[in-house]
TORMI-257981 format. One record per residue: residue number from 1; residue in one letter; x, y, z of N, C-alpha, C, O in turn. Coordinates in nm, 3 decimals. Example, Ala and Ser with C-alpha at 12.3 -4.5 7.8 and 13.67 -1.06 7.14 Angstrom:
BEGIN
+-----+---------+---------+---------+---------+---------+---------+---------+---------+---------+---------+---------+---------+---------+
! num ! residuo !     n.x !     n.y !     n.z !    ca.x !    ca.y !    ca.z !     c.x !     c.y !     c.z !     o.x !     o.y !     o.z !
+-----+---------+---------+---------+---------+---------+---------+---------+---------+---------+---------+---------+---------+---------+
!   1 !       A !   1.319 !  -0.569 !   0.780 !   1.230 !  -0.450 !   0.780 !   1.320 !  -0.330 !   0.780 !   1.424 !  -0.332 !   0.846 !
!   2 !       S !   1.285 !  -0.225 !   0.708 !   1.367 !  -0.106 !   0.714 !   1.290 !   0.003 !   0.787 !   1.341 !   0.114 !   0.804 !
+-----+---------+---------+---------+---------+---------+---------+---------+---------+---------+---------+---------+---------+---------+
% end
This chain:
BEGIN
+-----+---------+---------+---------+---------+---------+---------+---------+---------+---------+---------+---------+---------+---------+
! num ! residuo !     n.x !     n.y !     n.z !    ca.x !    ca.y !    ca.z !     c.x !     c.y !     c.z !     o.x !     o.y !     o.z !
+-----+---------+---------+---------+---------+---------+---------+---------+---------+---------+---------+---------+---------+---------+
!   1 !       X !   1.951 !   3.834 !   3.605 !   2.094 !   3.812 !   3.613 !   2.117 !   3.699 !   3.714 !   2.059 !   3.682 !   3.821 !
!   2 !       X !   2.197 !   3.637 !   3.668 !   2.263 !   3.529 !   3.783 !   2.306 !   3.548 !   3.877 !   2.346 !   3.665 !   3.879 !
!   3 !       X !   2.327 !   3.491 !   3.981 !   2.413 !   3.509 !   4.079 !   2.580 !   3.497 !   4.082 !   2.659 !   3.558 !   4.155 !
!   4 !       X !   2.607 !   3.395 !   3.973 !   2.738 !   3.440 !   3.903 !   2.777 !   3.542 !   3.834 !   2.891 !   3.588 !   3.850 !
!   5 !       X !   2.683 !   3.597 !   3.741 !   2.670 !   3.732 !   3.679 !   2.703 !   3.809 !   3.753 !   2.806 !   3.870 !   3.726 !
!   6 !       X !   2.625 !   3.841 !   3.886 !   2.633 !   3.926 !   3.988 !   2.781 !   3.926 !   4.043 !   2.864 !   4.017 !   4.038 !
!   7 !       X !   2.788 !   3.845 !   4.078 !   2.993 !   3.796 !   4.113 !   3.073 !   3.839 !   4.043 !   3.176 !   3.888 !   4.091 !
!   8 !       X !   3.056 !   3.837 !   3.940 !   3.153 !   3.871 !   3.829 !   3.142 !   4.030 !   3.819 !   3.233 !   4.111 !   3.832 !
!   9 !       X !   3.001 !   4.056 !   3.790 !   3.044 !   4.194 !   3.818 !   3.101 !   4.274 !   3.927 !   3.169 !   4.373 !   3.900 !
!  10 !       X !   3.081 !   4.240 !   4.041 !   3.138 !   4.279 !   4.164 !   3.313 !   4.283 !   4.154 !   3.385 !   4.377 !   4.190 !
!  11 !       X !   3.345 !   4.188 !   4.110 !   3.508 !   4.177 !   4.070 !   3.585 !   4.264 !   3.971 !   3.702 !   4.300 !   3.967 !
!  12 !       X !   3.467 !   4.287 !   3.881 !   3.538 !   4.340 !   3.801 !   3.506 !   4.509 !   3.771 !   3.490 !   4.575 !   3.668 !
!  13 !       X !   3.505 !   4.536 !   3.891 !   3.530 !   4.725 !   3.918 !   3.636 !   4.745 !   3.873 !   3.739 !   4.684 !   3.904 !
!  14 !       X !   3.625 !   4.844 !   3.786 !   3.724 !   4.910 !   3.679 !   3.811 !   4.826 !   3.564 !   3.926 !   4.827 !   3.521 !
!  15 !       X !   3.685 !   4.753 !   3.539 !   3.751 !   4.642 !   3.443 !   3.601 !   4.690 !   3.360 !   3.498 !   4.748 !   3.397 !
!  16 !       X !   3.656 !   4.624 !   3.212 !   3.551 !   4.613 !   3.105 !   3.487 !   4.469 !   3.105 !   3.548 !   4.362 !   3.112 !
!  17 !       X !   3.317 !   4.492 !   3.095 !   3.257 !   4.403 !   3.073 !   3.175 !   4.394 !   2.953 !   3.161 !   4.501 !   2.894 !
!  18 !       X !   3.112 !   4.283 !   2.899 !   2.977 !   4.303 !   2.801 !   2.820 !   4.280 !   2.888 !   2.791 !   4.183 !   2.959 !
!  19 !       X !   2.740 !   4.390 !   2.860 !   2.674 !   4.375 !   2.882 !   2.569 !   4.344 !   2.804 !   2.567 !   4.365 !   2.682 !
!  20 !       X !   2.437 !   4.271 !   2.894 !   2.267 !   4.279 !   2.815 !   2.202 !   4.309 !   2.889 !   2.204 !   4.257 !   3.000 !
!  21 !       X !   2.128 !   4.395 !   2.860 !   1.999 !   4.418 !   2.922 !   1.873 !   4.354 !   2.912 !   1.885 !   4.258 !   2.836 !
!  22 !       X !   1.756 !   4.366 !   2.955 !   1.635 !   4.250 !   2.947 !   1.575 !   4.338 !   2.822 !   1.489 !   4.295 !   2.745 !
!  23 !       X !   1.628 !   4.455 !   2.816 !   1.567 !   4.546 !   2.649 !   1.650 !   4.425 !   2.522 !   1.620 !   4.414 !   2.403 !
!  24 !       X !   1.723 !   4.374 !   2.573 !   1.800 !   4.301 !   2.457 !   1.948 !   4.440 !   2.403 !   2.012 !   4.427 !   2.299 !
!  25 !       X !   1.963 !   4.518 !   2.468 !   2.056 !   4.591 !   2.426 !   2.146 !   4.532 !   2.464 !   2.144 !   4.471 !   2.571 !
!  26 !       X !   2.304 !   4.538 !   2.342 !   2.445 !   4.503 !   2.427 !   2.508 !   4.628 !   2.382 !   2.490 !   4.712 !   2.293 !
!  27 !       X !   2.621 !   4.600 !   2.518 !   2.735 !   4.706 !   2.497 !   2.840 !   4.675 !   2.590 !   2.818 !   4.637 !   2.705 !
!  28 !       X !   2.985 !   4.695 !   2.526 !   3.059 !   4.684 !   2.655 !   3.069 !   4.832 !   2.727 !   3.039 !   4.942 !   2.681 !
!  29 !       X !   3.126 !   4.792 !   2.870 !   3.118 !   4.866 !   2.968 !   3.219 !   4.867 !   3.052 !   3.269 !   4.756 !   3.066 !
!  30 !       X !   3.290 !   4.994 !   3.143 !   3.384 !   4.987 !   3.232 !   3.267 !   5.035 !   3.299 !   3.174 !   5.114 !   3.284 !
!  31 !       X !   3.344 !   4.897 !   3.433 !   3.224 !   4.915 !   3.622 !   3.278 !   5.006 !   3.667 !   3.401 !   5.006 !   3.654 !
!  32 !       X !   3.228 !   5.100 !   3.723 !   3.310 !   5.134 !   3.797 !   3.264 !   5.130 !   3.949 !   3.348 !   5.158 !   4.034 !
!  33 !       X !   3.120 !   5.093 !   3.992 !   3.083 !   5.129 !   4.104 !   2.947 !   5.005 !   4.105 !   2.855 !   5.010 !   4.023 !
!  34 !       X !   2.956 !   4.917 !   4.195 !   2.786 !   4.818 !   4.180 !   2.754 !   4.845 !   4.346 !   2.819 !   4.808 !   4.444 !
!  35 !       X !   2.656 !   4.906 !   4.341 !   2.552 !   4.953 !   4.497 !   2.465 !   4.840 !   4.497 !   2.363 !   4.841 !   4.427 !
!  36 !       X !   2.499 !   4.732 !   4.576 !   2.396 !   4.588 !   4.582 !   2.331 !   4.618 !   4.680 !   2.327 !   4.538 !   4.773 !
!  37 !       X !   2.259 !   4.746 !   4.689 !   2.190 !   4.719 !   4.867 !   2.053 !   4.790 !   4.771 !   2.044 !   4.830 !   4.654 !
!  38 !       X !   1.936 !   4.779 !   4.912 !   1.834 !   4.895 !   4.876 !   1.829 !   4.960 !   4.905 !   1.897 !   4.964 !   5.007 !
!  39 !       X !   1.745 !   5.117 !   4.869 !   1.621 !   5.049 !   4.772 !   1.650 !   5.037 !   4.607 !   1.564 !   4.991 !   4.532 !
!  40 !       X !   1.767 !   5.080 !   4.564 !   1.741 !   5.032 !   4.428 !   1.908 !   5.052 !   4.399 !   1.983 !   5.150 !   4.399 !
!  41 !       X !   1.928 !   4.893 !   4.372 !   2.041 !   4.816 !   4.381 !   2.094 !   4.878 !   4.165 !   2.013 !   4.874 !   4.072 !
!  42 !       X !   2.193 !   4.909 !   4.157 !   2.259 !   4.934 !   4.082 !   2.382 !   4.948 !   4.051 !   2.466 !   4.938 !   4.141 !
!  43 !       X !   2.421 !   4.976 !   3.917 !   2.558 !   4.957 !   3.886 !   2.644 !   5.107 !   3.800 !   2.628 !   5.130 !   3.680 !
!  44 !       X !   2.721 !   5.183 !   3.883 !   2.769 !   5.262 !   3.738 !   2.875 !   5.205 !   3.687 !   2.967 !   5.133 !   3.726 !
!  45 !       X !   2.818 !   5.282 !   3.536 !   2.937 !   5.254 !   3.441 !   2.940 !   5.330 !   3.318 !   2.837 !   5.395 !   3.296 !
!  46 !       X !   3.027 !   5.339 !   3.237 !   3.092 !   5.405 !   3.130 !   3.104 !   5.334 !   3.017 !   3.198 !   5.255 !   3.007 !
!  47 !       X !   3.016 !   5.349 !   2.918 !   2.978 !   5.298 !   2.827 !   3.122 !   5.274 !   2.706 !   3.181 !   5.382 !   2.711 !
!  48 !       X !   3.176 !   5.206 !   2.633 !   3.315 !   5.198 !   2.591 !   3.293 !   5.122 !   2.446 !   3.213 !   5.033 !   2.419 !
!  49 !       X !   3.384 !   5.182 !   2.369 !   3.379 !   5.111 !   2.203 !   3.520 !   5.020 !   2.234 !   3.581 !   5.038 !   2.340 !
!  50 !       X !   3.564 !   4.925 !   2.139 !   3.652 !   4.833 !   2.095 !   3.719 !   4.881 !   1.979 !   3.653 !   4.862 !   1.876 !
!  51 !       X !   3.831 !   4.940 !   1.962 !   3.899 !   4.969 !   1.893 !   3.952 !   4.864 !   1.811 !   3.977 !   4.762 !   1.877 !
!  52 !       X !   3.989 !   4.852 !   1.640 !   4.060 !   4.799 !   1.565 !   4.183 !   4.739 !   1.677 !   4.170 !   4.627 !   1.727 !
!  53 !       X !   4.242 !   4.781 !   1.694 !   4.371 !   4.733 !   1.770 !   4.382 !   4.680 !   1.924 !   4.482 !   4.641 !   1.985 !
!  54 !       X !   4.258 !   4.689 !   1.961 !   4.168 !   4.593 !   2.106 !   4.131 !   4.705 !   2.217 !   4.058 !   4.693 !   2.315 !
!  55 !       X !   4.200 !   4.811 !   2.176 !   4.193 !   4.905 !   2.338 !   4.006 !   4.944 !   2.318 !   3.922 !   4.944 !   2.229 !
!  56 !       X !   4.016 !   4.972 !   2.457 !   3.887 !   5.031 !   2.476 !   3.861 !   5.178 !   2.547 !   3.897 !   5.223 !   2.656 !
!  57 !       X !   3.760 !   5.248 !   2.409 !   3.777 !   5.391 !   2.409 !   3.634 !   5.442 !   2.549 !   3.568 !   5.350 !   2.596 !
!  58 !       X !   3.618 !   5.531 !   2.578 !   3.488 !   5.565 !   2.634 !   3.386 !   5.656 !   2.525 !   3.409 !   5.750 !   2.450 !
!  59 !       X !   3.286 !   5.591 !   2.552 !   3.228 !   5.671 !   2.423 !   3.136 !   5.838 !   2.466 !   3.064 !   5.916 !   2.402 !
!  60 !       X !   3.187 !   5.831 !   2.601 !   3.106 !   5.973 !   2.673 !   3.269 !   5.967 !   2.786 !   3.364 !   5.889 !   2.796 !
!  61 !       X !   3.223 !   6.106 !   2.857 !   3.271 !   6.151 !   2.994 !   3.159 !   6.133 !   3.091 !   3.180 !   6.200 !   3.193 !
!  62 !       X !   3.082 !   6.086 !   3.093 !   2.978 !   6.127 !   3.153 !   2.917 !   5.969 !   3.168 !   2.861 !   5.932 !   3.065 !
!  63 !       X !   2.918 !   5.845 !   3.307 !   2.883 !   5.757 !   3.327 !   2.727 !   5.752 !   3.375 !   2.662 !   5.851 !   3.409 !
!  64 !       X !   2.692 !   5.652 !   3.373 !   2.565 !   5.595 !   3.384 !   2.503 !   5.515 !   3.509 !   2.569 !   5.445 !   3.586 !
!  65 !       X !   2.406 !   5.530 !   3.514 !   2.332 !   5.418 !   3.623 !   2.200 !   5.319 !   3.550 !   2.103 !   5.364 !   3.490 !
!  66 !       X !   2.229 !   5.184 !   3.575 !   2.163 !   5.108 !   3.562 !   2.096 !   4.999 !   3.645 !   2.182 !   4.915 !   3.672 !
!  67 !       X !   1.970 !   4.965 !   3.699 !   1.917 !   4.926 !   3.789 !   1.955 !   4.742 !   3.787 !   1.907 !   4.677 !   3.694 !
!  68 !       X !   2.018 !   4.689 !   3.865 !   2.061 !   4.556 !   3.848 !   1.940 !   4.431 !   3.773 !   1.944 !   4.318 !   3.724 !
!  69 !       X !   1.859 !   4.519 !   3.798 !   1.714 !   4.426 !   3.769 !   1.671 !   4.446 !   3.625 !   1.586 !   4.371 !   3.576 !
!  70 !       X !   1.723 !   4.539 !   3.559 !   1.752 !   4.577 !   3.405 !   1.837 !   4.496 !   3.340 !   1.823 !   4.488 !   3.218 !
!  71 !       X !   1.935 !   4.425 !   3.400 !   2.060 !   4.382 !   3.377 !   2.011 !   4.213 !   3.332 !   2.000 !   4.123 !   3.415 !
!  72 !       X !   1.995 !   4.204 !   3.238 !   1.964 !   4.024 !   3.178 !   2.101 !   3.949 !   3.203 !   2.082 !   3.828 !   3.202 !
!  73 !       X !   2.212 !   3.977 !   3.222 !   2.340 !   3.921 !   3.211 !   2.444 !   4.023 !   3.167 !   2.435 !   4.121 !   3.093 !
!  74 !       X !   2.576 !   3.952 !   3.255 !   2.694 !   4.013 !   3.186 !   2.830 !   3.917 !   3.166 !   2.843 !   3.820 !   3.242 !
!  75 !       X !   2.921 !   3.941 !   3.073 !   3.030 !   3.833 !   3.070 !   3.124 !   3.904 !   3.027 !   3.136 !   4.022 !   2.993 !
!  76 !       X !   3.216 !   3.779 !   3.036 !   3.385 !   3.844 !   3.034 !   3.384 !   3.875 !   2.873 !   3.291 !   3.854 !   2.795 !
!  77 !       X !   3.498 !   3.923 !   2.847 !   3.566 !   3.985 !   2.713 !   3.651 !   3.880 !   2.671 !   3.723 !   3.852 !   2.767 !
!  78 !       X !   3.684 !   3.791 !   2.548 !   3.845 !   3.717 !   2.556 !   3.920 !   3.783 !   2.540 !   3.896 !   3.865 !   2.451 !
!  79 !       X !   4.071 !   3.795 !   2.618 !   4.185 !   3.876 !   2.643 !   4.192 !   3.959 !   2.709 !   4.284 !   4.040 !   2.697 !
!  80 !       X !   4.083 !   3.971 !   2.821 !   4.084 !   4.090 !   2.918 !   4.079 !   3.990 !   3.054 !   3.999 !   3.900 !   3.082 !
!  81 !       X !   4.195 !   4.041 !   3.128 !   4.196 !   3.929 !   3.247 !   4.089 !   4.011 !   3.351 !   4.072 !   4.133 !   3.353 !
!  82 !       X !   4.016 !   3.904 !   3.444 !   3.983 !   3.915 !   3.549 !   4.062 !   3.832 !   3.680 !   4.143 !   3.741 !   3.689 !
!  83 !       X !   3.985 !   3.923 !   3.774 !   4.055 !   3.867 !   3.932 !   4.001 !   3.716 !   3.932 !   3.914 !   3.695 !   3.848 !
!  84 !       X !   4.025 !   3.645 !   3.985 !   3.973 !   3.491 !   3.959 !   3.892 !   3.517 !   4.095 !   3.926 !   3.575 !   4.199 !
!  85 !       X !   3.741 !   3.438 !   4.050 !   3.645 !   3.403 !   4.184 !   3.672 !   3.335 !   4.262 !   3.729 !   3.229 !   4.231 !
!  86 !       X !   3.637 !   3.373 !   4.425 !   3.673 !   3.345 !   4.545 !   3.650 !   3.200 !   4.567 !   3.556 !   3.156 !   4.502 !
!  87 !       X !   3.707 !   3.120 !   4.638 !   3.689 !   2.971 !   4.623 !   3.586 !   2.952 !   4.751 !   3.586 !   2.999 !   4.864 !
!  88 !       X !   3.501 !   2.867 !   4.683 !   3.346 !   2.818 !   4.777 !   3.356 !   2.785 !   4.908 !   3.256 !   2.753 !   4.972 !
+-----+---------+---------+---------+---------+---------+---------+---------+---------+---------+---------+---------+---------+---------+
% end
C-alpha cells in the first residue's frame, strides 16, 4: 500500500472505501478503526454491498481485522465525499 493509500484510509473512518488485497480480493468497506502502530498494524472494518439505488448495506454485524500489510491498495468510491487531505 502507498503511503497515500495509507492517508486516505486514515481519513476516511467511518466512511466507505474499495478495497484490494495482495490475495487480489476486492470489496468495499466501512473503516471504522486503522491501529498504525506495532506489533501488527491494522485496520477494522465492515464489509458492505452497493445497492441498486447507491446506499451501502453491511453484509455481516460482525466487523473484521485486516493486517495493513495484506492491504495491496485502497480508493475512493465516485459520489462518496471524503475529508480533503491535509496540505504538505
Amino acid at each position: 500500500m502507498t503511503p497515500e493509500d495509507l492517508a486516505l484510509l486514515h481519513r476516511a473512518q467511518d466512511m466507505i472505501l474499495a478495497v484490494e488485497l495482495t490475495s487480489g480480493e476486492q470489496f468495499f468497506a466501512e473503516i471504522v478503526m486503522v491501529v498504525d502502530q506495532p506489533p501488527t498494524p491494522d485496520v477494522f472494518l465492515l464489509r458492505v454491498l452497493r445497492e441498486p439505488d447507491g446506499a451501502f448495506v453491511a453484509t455481516s454485524t460482525t466487523g473484521e481485522s485486516i493486517l495493513l500489510a495484506d492491504i495491496a491498495r485502497v480508493a475512493p468510491i465516485p459520489g462518496v465525499e471524503y475529508p480533503p487531505a491535509p496540505p504538505l
